[in-house]
mmCIF file of the N, C-alpha and C atoms, coordinates in Angstrom:
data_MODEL
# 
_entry.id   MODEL 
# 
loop_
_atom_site.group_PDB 
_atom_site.id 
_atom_site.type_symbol 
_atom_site.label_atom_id 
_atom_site.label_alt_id 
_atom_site.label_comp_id 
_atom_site.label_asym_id 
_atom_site.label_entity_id 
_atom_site.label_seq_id 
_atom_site.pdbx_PDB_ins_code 
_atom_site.Cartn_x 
_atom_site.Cartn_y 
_atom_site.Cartn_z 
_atom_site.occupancy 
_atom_site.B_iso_or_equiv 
_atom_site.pdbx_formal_charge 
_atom_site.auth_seq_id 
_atom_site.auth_comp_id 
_atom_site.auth_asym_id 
_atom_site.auth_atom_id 
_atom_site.pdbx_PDB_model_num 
ATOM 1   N N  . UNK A 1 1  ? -11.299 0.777   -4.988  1.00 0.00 ? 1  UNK A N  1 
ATOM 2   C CA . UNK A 1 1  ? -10.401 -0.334  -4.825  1.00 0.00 ? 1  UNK A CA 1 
ATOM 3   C C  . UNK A 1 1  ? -10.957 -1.523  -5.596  1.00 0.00 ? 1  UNK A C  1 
ATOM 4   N N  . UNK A 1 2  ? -9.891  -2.288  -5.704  1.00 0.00 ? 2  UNK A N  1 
ATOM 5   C CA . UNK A 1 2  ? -10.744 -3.588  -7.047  1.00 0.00 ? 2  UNK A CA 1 
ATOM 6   C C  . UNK A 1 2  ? -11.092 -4.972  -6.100  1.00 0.00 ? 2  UNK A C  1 
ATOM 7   N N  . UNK A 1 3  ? -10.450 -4.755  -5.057  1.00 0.00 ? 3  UNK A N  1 
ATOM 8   C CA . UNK A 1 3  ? -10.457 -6.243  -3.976  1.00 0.00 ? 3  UNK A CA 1 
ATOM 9   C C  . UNK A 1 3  ? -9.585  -6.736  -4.294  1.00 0.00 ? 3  UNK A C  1 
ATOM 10  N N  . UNK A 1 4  ? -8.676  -6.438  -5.023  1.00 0.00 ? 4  UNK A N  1 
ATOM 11  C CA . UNK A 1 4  ? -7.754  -7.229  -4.381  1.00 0.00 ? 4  UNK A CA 1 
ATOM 12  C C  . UNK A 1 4  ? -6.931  -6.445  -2.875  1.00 0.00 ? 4  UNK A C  1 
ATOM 13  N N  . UNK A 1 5  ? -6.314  -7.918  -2.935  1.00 0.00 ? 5  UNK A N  1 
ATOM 14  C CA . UNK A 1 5  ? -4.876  -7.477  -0.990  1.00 0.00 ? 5  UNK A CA 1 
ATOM 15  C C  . UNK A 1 5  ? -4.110  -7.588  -1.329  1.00 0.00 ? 5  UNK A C  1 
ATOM 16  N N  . UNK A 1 6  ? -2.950  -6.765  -1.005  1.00 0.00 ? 6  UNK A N  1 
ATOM 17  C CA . UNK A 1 6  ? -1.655  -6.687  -1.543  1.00 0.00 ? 6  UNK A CA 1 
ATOM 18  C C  . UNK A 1 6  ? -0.935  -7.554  -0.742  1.00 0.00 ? 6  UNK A C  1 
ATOM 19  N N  . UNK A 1 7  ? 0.278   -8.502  -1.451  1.00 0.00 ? 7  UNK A N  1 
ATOM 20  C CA . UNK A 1 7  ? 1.050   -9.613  -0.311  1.00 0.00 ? 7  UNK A CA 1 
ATOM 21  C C  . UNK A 1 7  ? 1.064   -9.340  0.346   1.00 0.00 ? 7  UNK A C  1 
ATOM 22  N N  . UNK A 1 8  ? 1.733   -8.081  0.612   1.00 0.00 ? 8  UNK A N  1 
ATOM 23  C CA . UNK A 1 8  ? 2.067   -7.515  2.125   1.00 0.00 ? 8  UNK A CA 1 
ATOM 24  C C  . UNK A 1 8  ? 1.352   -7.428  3.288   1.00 0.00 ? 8  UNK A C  1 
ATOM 25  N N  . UNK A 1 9  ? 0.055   -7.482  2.990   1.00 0.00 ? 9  UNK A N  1 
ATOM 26  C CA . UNK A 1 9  ? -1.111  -7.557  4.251   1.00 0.00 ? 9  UNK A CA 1 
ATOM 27  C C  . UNK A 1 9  ? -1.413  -8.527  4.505   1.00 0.00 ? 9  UNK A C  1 
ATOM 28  N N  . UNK A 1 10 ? -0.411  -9.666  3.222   1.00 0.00 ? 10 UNK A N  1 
ATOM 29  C CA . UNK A 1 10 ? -1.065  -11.083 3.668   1.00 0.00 ? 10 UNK A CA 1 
ATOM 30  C C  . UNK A 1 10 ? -1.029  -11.777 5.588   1.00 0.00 ? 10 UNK A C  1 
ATOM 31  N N  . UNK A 1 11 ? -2.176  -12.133 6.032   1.00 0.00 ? 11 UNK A N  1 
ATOM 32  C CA . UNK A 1 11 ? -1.937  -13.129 6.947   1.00 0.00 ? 11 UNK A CA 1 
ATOM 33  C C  . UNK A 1 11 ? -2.442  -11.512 8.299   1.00 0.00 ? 11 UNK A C  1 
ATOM 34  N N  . UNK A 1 12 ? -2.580  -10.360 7.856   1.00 0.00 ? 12 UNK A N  1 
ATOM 35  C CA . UNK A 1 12 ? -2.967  -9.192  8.396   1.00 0.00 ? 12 UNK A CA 1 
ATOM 36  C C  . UNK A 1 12 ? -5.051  -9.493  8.667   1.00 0.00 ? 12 UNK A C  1 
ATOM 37  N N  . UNK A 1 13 ? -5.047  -9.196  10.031  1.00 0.00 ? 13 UNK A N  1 
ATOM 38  C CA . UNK A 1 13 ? -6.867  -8.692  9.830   1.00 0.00 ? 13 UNK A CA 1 
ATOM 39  C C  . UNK A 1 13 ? -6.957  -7.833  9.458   1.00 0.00 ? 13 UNK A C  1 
ATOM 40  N N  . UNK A 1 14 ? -7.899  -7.130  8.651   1.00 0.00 ? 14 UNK A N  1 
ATOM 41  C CA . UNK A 1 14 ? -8.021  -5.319  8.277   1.00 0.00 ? 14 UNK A CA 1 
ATOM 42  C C  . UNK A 1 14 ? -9.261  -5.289  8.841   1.00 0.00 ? 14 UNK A C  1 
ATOM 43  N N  . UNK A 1 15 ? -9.847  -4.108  9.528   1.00 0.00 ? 15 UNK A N  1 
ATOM 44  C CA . UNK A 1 15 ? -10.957 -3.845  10.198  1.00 0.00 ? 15 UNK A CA 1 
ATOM 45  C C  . UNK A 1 15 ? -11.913 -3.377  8.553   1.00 0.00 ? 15 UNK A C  1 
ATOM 46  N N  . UNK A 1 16 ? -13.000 -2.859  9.071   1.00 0.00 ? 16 UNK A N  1 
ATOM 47  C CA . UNK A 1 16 ? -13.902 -2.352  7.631   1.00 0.00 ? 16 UNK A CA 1 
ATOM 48  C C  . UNK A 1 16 ? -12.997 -1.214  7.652   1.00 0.00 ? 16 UNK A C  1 
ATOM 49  N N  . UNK A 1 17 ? -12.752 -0.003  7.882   1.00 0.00 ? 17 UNK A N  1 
ATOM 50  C CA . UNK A 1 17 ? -12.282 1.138   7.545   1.00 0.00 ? 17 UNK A CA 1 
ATOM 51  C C  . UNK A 1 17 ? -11.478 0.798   6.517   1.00 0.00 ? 17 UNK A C  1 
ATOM 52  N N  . UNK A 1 18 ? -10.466 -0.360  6.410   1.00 0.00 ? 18 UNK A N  1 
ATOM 53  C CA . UNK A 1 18 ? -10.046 -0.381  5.454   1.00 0.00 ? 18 UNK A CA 1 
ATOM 54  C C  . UNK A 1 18 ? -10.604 -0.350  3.876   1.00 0.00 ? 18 UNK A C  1 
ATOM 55  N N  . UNK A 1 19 ? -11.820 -0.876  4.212   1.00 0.00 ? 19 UNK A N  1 
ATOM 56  C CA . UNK A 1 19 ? -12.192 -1.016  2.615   1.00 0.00 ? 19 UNK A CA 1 
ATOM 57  C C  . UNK A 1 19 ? -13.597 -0.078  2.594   1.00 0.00 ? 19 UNK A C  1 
ATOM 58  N N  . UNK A 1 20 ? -13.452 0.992   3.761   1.00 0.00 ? 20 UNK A N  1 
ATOM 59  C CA . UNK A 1 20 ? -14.416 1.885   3.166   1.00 0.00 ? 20 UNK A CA 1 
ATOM 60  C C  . UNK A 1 20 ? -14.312 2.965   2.077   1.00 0.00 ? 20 UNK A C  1 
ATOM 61  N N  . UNK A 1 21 ? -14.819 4.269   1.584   1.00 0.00 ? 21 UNK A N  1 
ATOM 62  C CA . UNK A 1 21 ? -14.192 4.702   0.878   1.00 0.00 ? 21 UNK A CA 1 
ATOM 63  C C  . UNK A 1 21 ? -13.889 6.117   1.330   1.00 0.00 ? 21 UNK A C  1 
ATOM 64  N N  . UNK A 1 22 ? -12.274 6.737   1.413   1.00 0.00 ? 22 UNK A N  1 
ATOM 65  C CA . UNK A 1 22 ? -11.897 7.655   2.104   1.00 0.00 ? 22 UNK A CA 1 
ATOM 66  C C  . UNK A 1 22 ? -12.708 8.856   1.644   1.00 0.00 ? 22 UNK A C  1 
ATOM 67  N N  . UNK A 1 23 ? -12.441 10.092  2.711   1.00 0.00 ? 23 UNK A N  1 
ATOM 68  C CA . UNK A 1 23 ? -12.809 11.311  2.665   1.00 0.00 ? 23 UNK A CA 1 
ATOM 69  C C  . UNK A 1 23 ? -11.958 11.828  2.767   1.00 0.00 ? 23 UNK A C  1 
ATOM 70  N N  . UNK A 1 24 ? -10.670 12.486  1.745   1.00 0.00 ? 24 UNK A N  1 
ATOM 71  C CA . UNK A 1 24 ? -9.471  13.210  2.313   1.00 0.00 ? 24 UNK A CA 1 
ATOM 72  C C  . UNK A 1 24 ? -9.750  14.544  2.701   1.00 0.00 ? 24 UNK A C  1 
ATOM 73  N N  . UNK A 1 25 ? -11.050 15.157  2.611   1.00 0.00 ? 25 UNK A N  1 
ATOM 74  C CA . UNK A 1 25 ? -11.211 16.728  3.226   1.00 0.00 ? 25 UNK A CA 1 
ATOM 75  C C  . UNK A 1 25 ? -11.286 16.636  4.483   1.00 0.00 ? 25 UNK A C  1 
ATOM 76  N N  . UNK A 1 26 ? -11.872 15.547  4.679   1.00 0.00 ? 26 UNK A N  1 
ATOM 77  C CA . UNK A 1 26 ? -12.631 15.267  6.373   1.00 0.00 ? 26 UNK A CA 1 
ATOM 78  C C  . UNK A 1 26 ? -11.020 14.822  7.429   1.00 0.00 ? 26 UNK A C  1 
ATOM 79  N N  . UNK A 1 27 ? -10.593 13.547  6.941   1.00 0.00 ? 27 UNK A N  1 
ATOM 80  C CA . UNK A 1 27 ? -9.357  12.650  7.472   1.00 0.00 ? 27 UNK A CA 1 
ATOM 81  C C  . UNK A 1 27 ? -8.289  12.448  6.207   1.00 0.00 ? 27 UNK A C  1 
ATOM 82  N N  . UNK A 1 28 ? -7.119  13.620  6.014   1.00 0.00 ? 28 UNK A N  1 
ATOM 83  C CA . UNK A 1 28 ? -6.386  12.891  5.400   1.00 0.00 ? 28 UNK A CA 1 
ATOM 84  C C  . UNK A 1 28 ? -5.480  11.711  5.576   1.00 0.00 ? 28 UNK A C  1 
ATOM 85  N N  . UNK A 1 29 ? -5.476  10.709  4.768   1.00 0.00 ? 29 UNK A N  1 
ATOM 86  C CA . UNK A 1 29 ? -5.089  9.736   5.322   1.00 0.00 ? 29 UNK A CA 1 
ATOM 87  C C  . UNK A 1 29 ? -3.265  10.000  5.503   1.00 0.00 ? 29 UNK A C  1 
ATOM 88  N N  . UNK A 1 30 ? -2.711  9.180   6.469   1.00 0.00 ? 30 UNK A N  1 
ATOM 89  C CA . UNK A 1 30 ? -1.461  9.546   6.969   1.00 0.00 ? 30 UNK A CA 1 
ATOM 90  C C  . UNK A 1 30 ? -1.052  7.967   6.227   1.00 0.00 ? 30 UNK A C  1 
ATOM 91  N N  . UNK A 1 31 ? 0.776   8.576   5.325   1.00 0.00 ? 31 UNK A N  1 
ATOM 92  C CA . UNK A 1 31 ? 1.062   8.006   4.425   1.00 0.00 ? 31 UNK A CA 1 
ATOM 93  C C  . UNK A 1 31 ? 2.626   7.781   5.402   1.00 0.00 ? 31 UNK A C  1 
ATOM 94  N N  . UNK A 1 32 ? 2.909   6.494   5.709   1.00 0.00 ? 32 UNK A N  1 
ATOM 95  C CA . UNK A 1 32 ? 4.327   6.689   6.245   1.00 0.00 ? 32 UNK A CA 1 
ATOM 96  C C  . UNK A 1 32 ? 5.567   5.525   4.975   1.00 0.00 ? 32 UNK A C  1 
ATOM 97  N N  . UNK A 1 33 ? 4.759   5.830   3.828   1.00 0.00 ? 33 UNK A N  1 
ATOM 98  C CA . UNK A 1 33 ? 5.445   4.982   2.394   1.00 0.00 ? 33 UNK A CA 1 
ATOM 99  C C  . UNK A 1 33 ? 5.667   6.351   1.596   1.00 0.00 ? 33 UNK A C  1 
ATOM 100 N N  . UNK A 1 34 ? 6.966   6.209   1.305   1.00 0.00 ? 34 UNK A N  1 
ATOM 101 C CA . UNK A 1 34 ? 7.636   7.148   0.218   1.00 0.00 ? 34 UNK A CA 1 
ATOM 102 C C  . UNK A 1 34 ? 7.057   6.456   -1.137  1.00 0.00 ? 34 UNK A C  1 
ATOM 103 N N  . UNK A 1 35 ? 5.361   6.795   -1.458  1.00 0.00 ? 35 UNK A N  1 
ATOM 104 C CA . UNK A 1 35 ? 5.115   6.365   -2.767  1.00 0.00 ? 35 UNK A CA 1 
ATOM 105 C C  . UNK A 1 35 ? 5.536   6.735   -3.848  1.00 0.00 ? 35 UNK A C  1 
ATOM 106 N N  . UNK A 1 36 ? 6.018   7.288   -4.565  1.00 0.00 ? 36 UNK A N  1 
ATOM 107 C CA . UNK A 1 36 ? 6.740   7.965   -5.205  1.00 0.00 ? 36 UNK A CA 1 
ATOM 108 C C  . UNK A 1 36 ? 8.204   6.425   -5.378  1.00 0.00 ? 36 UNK A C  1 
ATOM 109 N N  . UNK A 1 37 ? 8.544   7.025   -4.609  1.00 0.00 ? 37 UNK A N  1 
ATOM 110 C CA . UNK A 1 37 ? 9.693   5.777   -4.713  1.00 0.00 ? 37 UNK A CA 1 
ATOM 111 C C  . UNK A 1 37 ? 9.339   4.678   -4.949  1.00 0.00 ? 37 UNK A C  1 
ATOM 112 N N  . UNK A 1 38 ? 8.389   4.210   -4.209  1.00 0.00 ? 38 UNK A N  1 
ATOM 113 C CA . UNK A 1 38 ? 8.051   2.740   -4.363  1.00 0.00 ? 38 UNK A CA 1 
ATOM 114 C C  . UNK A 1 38 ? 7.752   2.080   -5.520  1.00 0.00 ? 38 UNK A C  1 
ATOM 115 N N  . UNK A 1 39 ? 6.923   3.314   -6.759  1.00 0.00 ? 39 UNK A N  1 
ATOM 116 C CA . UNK A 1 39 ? 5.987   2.852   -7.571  1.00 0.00 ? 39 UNK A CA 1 
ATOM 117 C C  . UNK A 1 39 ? 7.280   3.373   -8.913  1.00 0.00 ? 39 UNK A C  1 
ATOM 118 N N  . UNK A 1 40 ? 8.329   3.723   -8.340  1.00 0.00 ? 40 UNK A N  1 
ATOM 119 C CA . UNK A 1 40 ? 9.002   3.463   -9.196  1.00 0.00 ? 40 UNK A CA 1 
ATOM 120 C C  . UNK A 1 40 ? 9.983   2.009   -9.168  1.00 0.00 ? 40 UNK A C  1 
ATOM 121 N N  . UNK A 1 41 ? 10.396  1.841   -7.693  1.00 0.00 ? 41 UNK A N  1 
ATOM 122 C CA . UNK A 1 41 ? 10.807  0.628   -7.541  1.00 0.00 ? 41 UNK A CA 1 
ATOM 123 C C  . UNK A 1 41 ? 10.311  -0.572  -8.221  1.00 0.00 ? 41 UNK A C  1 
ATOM 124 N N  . UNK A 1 42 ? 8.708   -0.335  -7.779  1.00 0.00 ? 42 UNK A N  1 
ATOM 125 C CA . UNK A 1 42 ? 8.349   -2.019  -8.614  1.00 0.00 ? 42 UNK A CA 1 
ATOM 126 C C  . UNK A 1 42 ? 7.846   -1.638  -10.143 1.00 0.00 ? 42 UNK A C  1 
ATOM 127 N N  . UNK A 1 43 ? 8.057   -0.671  -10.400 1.00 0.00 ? 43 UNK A N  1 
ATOM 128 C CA . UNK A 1 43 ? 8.226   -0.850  -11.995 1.00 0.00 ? 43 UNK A CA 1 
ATOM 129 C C  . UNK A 1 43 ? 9.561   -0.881  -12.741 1.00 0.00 ? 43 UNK A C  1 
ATOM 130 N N  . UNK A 1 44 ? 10.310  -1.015  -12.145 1.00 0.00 ? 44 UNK A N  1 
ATOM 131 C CA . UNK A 1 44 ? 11.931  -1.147  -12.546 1.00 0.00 ? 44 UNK A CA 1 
ATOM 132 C C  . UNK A 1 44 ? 12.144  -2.967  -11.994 1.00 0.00 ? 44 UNK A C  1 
ATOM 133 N N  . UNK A 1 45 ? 11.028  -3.426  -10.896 1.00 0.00 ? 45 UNK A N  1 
ATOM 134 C CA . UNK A 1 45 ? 11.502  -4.655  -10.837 1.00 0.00 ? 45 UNK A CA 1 
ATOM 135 C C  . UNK A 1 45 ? 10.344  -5.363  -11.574 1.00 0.00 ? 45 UNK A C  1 
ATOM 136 N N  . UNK A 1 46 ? 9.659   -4.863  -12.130 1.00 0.00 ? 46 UNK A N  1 
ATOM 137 C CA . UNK A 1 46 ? 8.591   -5.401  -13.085 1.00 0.00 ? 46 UNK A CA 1 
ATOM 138 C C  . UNK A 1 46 ? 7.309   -5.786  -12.427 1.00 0.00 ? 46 UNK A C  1 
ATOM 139 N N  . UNK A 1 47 ? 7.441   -5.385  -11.164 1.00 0.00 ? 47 UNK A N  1 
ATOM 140 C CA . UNK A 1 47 ? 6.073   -5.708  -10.174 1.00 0.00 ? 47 UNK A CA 1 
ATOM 141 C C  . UNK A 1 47 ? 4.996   -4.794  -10.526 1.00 0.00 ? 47 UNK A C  1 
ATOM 142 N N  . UNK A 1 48 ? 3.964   -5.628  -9.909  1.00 0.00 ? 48 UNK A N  1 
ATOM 143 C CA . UNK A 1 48 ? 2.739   -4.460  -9.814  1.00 0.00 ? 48 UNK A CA 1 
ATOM 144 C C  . UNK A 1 48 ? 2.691   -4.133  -8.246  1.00 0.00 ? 48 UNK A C  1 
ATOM 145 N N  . UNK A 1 49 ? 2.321   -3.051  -7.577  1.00 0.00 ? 49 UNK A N  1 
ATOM 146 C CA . UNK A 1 49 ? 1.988   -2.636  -6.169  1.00 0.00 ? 49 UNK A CA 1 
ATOM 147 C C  . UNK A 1 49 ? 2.011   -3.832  -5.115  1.00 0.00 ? 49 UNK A C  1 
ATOM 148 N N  . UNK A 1 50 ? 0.518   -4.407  -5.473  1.00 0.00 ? 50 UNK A N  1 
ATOM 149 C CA . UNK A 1 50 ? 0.067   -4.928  -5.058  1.00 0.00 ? 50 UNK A CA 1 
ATOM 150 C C  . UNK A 1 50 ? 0.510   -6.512  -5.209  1.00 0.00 ? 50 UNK A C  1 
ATOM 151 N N  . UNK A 1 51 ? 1.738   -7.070  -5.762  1.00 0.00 ? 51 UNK A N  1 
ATOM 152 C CA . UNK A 1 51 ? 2.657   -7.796  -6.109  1.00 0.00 ? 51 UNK A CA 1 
ATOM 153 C C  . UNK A 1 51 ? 3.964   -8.161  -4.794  1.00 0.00 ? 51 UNK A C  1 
ATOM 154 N N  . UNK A 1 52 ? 4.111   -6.404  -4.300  1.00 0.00 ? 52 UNK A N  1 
ATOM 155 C CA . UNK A 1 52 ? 5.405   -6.267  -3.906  1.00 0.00 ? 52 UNK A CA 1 
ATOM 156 C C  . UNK A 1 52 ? 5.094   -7.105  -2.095  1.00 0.00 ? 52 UNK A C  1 
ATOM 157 N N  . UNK A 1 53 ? 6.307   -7.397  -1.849  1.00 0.00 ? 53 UNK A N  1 
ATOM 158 C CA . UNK A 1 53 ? 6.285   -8.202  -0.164  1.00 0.00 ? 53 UNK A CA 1 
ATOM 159 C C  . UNK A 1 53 ? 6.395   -6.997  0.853   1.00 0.00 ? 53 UNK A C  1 
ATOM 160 N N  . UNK A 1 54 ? 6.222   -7.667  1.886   1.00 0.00 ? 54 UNK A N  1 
ATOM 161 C CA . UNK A 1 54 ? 5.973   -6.667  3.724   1.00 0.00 ? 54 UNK A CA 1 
ATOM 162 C C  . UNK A 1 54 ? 7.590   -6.279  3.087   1.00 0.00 ? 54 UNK A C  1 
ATOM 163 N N  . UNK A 1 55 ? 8.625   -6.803  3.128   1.00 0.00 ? 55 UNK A N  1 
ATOM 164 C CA . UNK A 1 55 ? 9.840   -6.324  3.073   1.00 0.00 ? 55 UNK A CA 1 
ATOM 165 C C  . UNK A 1 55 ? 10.450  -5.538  2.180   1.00 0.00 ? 55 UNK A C  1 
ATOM 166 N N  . UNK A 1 56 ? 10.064  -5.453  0.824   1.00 0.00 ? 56 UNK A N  1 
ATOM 167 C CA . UNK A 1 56 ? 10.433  -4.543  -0.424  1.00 0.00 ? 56 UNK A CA 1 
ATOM 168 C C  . UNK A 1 56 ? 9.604   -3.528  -0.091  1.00 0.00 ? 56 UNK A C  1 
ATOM 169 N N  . UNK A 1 57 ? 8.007   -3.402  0.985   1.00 0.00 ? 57 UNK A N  1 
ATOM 170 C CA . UNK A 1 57 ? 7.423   -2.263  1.215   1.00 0.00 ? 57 UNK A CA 1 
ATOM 171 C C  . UNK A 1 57 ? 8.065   -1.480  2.257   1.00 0.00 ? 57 UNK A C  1 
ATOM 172 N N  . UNK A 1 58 ? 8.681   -2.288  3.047   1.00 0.00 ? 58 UNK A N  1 
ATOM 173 C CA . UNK A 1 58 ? 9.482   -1.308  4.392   1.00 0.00 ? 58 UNK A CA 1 
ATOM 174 C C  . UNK A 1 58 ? 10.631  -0.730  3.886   1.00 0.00 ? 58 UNK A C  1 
ATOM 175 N N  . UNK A 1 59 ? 11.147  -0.914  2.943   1.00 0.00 ? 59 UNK A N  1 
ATOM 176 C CA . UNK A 1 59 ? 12.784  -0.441  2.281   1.00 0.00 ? 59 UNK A CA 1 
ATOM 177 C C  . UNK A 1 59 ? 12.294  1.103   1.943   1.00 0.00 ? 59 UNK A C  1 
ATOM 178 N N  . UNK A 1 60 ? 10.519  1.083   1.651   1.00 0.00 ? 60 UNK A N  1 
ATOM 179 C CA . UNK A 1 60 ? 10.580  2.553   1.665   1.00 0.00 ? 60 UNK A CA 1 
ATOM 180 C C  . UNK A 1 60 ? 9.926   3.099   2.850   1.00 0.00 ? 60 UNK A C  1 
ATOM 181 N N  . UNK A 1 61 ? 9.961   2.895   3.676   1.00 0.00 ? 61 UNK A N  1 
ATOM 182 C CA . UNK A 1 61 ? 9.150   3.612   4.623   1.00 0.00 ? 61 UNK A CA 1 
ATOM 183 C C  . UNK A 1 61 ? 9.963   4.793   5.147   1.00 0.00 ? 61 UNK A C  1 
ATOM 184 N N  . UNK A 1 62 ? 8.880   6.296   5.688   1.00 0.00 ? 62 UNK A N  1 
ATOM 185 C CA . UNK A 1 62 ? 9.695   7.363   6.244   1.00 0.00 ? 62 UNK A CA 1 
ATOM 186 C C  . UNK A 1 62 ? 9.941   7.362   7.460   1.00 0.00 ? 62 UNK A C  1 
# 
């Protein structure tokens, strides 16, 4: 991860787990964002990820 926070977590506490670094053999992490969609969304609206708001991120949620 580069450090940056994406808007969307703005004003969010994140515990450390967040910025440790995953083990997907051990804990895969559980994804409830249709990424796929998303990362086409904000490249059609010219965003980067980590650009996009709490609300343009929930439009994809499963």
């Amino acid at each position: 991860m580069n450090g940056m926070k994406p808007k969307f977590l703005d004003g969010t506490t994140l515990n450390d787990f967040y910025y440790s670094n995953p083990n997907p053999y051990e804990n895969p992490p559980a994804c409830n964002i249709n990424l796929l969609e998303l990362s086409r969304y904000a490249k059609q609206a010219g965003k980067k990820l980590v650009e996009l708001t709490k609300e343009e991120v929930q439009k994809f949620a499963i």
